[in-house]
C-alpha positions as CSV (number, residue, x, y, z in Angstrom):
1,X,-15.7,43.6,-42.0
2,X,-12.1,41.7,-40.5
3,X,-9.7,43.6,-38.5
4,X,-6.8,43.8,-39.5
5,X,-4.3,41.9,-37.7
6,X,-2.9,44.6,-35.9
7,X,-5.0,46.5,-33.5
8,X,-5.1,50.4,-31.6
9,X,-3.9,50.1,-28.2
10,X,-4.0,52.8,-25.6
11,X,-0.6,52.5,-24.0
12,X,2.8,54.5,-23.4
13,X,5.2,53.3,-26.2
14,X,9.0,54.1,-26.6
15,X,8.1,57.0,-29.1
16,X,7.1,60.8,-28.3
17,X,3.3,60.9,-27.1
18,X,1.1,62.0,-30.1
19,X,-0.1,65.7,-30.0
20,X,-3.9,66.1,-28.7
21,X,-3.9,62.5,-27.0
22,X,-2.0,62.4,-24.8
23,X,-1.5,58.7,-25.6
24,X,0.5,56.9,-28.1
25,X,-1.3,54.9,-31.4
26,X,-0.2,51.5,-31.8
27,X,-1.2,50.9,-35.6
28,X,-1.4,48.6,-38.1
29,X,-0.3,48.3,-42.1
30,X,-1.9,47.7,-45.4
31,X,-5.1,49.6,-45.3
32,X,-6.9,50.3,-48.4
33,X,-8.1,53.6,-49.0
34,X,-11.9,54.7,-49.4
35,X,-14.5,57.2,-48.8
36,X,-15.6,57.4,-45.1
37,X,-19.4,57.9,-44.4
38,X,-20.2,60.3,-41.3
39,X,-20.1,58.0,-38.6
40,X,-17.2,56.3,-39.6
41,X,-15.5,59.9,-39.2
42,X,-16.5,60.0,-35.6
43,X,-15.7,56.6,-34.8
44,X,-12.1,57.4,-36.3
45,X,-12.6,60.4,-34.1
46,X,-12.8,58.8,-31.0
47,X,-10.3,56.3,-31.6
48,X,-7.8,59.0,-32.3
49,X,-8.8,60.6,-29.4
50,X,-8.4,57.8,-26.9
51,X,-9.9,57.6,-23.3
52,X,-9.2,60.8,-21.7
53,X,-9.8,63.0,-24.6
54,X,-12.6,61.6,-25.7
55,X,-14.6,60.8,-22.9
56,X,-15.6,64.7,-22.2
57,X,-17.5,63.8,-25.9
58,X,-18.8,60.4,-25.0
59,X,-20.4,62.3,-22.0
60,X,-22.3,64.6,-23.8
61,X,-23.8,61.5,-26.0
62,X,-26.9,59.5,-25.2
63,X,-27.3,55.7,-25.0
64,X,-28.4,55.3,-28.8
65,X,-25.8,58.0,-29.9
66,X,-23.2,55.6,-28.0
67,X,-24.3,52.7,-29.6
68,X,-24.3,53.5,-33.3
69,X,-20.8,55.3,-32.5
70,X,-19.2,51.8,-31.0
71,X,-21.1,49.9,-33.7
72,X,-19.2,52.2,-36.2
73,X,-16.5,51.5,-34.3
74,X,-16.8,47.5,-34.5
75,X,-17.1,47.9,-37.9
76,X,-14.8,50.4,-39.1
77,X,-11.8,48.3,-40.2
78,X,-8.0,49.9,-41.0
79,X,-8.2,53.7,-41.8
80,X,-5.1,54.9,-43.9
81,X,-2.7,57.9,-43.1
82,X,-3.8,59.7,-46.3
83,X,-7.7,59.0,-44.8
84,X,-6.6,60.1,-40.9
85,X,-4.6,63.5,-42.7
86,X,-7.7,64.5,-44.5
87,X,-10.4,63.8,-41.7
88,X,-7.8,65.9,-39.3
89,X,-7.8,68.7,-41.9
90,X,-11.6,68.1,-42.1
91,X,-12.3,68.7,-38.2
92,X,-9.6,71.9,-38.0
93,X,-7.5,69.1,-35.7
94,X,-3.7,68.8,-35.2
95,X,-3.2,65.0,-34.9
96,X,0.4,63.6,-35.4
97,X,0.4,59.5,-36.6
98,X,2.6,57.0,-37.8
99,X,0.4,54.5,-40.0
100,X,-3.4,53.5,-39.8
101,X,-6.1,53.1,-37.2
102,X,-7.8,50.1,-37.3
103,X,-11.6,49.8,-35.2
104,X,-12.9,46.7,-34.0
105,X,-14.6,45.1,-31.0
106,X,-11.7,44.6,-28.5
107,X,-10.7,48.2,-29.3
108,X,-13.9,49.7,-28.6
109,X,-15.2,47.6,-26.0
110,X,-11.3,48.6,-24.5
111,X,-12.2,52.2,-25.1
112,X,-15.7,52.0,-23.7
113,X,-14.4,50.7,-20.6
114,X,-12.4,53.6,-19.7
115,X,-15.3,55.6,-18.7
116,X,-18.6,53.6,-18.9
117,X,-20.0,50.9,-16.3
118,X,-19.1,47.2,-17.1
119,X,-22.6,46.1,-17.2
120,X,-23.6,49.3,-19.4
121,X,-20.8,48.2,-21.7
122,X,-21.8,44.9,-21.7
123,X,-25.2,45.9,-22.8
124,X,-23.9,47.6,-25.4
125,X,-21.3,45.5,-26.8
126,X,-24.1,42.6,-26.9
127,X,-26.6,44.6,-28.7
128,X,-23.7,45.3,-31.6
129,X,-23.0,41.6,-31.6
130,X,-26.5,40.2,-32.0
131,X,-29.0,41.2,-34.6
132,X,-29.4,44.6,-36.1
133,X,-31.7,47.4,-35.2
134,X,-32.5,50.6,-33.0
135,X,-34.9,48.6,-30.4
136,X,-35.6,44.9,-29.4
137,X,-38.3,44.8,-31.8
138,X,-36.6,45.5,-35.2
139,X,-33.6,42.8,-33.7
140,X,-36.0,40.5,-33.8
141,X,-37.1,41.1,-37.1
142,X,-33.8,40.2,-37.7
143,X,-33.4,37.0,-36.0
144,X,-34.1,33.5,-38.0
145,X,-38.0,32.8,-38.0
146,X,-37.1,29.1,-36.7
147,X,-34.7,30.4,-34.1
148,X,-37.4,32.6,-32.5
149,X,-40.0,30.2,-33.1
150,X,-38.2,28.2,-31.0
151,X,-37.9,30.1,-28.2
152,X,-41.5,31.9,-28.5
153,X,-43.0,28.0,-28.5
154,X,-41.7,28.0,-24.7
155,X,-44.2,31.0,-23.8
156,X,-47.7,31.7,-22.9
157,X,-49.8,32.5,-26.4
158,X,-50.6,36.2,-25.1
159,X,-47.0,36.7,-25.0
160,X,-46.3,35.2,-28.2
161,X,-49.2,37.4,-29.5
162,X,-47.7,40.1,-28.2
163,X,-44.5,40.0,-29.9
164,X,-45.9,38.8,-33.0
165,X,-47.9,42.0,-32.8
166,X,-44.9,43.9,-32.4
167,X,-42.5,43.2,-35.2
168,X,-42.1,43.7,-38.7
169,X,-45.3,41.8,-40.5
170,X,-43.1,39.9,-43.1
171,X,-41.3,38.6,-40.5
172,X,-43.7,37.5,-38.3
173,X,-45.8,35.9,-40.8
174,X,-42.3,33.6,-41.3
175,X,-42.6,33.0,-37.4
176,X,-46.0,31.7,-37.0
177,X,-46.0,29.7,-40.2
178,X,-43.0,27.4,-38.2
179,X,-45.0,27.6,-35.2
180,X,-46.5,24.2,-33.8
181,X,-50.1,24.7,-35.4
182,X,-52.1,24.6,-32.4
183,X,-50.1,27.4,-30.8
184,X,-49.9,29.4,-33.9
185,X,-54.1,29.5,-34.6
186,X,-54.3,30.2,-30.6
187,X,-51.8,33.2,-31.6
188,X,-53.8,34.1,-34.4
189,X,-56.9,34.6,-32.1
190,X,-55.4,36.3,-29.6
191,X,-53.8,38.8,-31.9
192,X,-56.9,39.2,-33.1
193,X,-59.0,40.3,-30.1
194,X,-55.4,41.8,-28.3
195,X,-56.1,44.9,-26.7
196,X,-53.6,47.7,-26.1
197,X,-51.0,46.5,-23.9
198,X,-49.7,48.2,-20.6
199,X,-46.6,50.2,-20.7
200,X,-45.3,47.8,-17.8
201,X,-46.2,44.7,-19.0
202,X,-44.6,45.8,-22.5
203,X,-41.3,47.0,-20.6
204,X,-40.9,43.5,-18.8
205,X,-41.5,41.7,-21.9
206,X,-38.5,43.5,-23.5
207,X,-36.3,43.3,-20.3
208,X,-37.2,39.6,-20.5
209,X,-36.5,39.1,-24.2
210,X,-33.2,40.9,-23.8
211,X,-31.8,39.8,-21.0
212,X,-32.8,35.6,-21.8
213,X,-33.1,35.2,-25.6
214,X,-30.8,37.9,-27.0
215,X,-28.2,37.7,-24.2
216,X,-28.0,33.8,-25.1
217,X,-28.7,35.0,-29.1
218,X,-25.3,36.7,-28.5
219,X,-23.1,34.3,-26.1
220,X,-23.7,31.7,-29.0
221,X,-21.7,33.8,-31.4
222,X,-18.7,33.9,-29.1
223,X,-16.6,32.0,-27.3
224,X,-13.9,32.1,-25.4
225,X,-11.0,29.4,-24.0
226,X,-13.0,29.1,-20.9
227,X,-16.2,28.1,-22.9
228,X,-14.2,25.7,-24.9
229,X,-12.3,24.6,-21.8
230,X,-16.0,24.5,-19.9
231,X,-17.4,22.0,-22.6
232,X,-14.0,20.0,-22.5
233,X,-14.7,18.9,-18.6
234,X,-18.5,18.4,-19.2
235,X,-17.2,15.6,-21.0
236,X,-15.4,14.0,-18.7
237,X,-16.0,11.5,-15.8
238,X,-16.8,12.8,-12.9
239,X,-13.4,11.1,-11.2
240,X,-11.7,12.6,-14.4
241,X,-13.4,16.4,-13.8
242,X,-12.9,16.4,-10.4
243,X,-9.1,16.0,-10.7
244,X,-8.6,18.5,-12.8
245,X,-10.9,20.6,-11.8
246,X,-8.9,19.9,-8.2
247,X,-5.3,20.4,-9.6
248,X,-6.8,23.8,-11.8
249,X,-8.0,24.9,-8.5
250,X,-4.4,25.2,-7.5
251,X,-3.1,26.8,-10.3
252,X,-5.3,29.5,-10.8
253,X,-8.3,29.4,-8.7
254,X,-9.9,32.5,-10.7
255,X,-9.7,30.1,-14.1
256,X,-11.1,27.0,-12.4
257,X,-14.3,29.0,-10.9
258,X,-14.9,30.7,-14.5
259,X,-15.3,27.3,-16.1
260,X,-17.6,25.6,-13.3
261,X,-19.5,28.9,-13.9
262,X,-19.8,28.4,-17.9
263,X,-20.3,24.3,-17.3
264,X,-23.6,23.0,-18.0
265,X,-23.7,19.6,-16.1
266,X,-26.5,16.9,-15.1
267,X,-27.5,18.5,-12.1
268,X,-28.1,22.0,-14.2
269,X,-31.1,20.4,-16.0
270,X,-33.3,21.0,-12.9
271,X,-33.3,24.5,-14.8
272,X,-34.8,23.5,-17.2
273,X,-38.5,25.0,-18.0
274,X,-41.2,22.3,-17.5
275,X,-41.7,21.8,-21.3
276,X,-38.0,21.6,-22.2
277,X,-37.4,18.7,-19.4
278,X,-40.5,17.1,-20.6
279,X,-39.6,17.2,-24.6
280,X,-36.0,15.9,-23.3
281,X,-38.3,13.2,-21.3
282,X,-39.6,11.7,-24.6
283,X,-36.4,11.8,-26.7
284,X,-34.8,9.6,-23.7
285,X,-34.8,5.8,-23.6
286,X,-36.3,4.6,-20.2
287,X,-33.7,2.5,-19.0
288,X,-31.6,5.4,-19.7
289,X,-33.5,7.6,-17.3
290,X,-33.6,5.1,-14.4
291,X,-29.7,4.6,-14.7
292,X,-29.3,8.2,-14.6
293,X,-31.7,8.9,-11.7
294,X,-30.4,5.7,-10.0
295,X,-27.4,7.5,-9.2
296,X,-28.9,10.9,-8.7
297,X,-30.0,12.8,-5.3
298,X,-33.3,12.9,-4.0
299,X,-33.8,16.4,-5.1
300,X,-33.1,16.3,-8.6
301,X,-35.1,12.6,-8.7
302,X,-38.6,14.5,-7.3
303,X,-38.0,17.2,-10.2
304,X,-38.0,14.8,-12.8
305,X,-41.1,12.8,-11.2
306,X,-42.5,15.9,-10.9
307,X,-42.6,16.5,-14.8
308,X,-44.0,12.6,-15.5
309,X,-47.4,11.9,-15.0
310,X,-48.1,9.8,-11.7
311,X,-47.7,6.5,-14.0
312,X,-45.1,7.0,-15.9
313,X,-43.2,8.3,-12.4
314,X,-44.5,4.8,-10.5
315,X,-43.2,2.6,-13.6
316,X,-39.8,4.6,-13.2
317,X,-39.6,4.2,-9.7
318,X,-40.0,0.3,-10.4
319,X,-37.5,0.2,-13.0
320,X,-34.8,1.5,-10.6
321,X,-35.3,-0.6,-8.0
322,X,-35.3,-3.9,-10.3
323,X,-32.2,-2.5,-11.7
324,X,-30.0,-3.2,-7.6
325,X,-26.5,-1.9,-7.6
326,X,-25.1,-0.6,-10.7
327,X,-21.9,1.0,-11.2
328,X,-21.0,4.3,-11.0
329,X,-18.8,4.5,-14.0
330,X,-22.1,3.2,-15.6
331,X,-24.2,6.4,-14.0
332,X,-22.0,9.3,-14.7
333,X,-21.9,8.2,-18.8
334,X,-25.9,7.8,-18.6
335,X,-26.0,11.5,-17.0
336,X,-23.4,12.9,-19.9
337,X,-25.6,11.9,-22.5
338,X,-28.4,12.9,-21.2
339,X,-26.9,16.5,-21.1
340,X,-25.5,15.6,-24.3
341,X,-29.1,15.4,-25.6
342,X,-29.9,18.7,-24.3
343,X,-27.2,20.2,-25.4
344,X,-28.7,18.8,-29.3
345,X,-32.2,19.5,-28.6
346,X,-30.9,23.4,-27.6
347,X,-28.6,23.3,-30.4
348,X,-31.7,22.1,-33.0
349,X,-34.2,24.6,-31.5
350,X,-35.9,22.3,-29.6
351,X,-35.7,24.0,-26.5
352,X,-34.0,26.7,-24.7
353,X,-31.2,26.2,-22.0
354,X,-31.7,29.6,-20.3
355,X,-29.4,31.0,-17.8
356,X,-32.1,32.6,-15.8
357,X,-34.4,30.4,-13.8
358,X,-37.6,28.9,-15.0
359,X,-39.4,31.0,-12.2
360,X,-38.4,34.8,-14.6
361,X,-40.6,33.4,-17.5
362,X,-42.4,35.9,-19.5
363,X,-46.3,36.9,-18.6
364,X,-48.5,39.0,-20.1
């Protein structure tokens, strides 16, 4: 559901404090009236409540109670007086308004805040934005058979026949028909002979699928300037980036080191997992590859020899060295669209640009 365009704000206003608060709700107009179901009663609640009134409440919650009452909250939308008036009467509670309440995810992420760790917040503002369901395995369920395909076709087989194992039937029938065939009967097999898998090994598994494939599942749905800002000086030259990045640095330093944080440049594919840099391998052209490594350091040139057979590695190696001198104008626009291909191949499924490194990879 939208928010409306005005949202709650915790803050001292000009007008007497509400009764109960403590605080003062900043509200918006136009809200449409209509049945609440329970939770959205406690969301409205808590957003009536504020941050010091109804923390004491948020304490007495668990983790999944918190989650369905902030994805409530997400989703609530404007609330009308006539709604607030009878909910009051409803909970025996003397609230004094002005207007509607409107829920969203600014407002309770804002609230959340107020008395819950960052990273817990984090956790739980991610799991509201990605796919439904209680665990990791019904949001999967719920996640687009080719999207998970594509990231389950990075991983060993027993993994991938672990998770198959795991989630809703339908759905994983979806995900192994759009798996390469090879993998998918090697899946098969192993599903079929899988034993009963150790509590550990499980719980790393879902760490692993939470913190690399939803996490990223989530960040894709959102962006911020800084991301847009971040893809803006990917594109540019490096002479270009590193004058702005130099004159940004000035301005505000905290910006500047945000977006070299969210940047995804040519020296970030060395984080790649060996079959992603290999599948970006055969989409580029050769002489491509030796102007971009021409130009490169000796680091990031033994990775990508590293991932060629010994051949294909020597015939490289040739081709740079018949190539002498070349520009370096020339060598920055080779390495952009070589991360421009990534960037596609990520985009298409292809492969996964994770923000872990390729040393976390699931086991099982």
């Amino acid at each position: 559901m939208a928010a409306a365009p005005a949202q709650i704000e915790y803050e001292t206003r000009n007008p007497a404090p509400m009764q109960g608060a403590g605080q003062q709700l900043v509200v918006g107009q136009g809200a449409a009236q209509r049945t609440l179901r329970g939770d959205e009663k406690a969301a409205v609640l808590m957003l009536a409540l504020g941050p010091d009134y109804g923390r004491p409440i948020f304490d007495e919650l668990d983790e999944l109670e918190i989650k369905a009452l902030s994805r409530a909250m997400v989703r609530l939308g404007p609330i009308t007086q006539e709604m607030l008036d009878d909910l009051m009467i409803e909970f025996v509670t003397t609230i004094s308004s002005a207007g509607t309440i409107s829920g969203n995810t600014d407002t309770t992420e804002r609230l959340l805040l107020s008395f819950l760790p960052a990273d817990r917040v984090d956790s739980i503002m991610e799991e509201i934005r990605g796919p439904a369901g209680r665990n990791i395995w019904e949001k999967l369920s719920n996640v687009q058979e080719d999207v998970l395909a594509a990231y389950l076709k990075n991983e060993y087989p027993q993994t991938v026949a672990v998770v198959l194992s795991k989630i809703a039937p339908d759905h994983a029938s979806k995900v192994l028909a759009v798996l390469p065939e090879e993998l998918a009967m090697d899946v098969v097999q192993r599903m079929l002979g899988l034993d009963p898998v150790q509590k550990e090994i499980l719980e790393k598994i879902e760490v692993t699928l939470r913190t690399e494939f939803m996490s990223t599942l989530s960040h894709t749905k959102r962006r911020d300037s800084h991301e847009q800002m971040a893809e803006i000086f990917n594109s540019f030259d490096r002479q270009t980036e590193a004058r702005f990045m130099t004159n940004l640095e000035e301005m505000n330093r905290d910006d500047a080191e945000r977006i070299k944080a969210l940047m995804f440049t040519f020296e970030d594919l060395t984080r790649l997992e060996p079959s992603a840099i290999q599948t970006l391998l055969q989409r580029m052209d050769k002489r491509e590859l030796a102007l971009c490594l021409k130009g490169a350091s000796e680091d990031i040139r033994d990775f990508f020899f590293a991932n060629m057979s010994a051949r294909a590695a020597k015939l490289l190696r040739d081709d740079m060295e018949a190539m002498g001198p070349v520009r370096l104008k020339d060598v920055d626009e080779a390495q952009a669209r070589m991360v421009a291909t990534a960037k596609d191949l990520a985009a298409k499924g292809e492969i996964i640009i994770l923000k872990t490194k390729a040393d976390d990879q699931m086991v099982a």
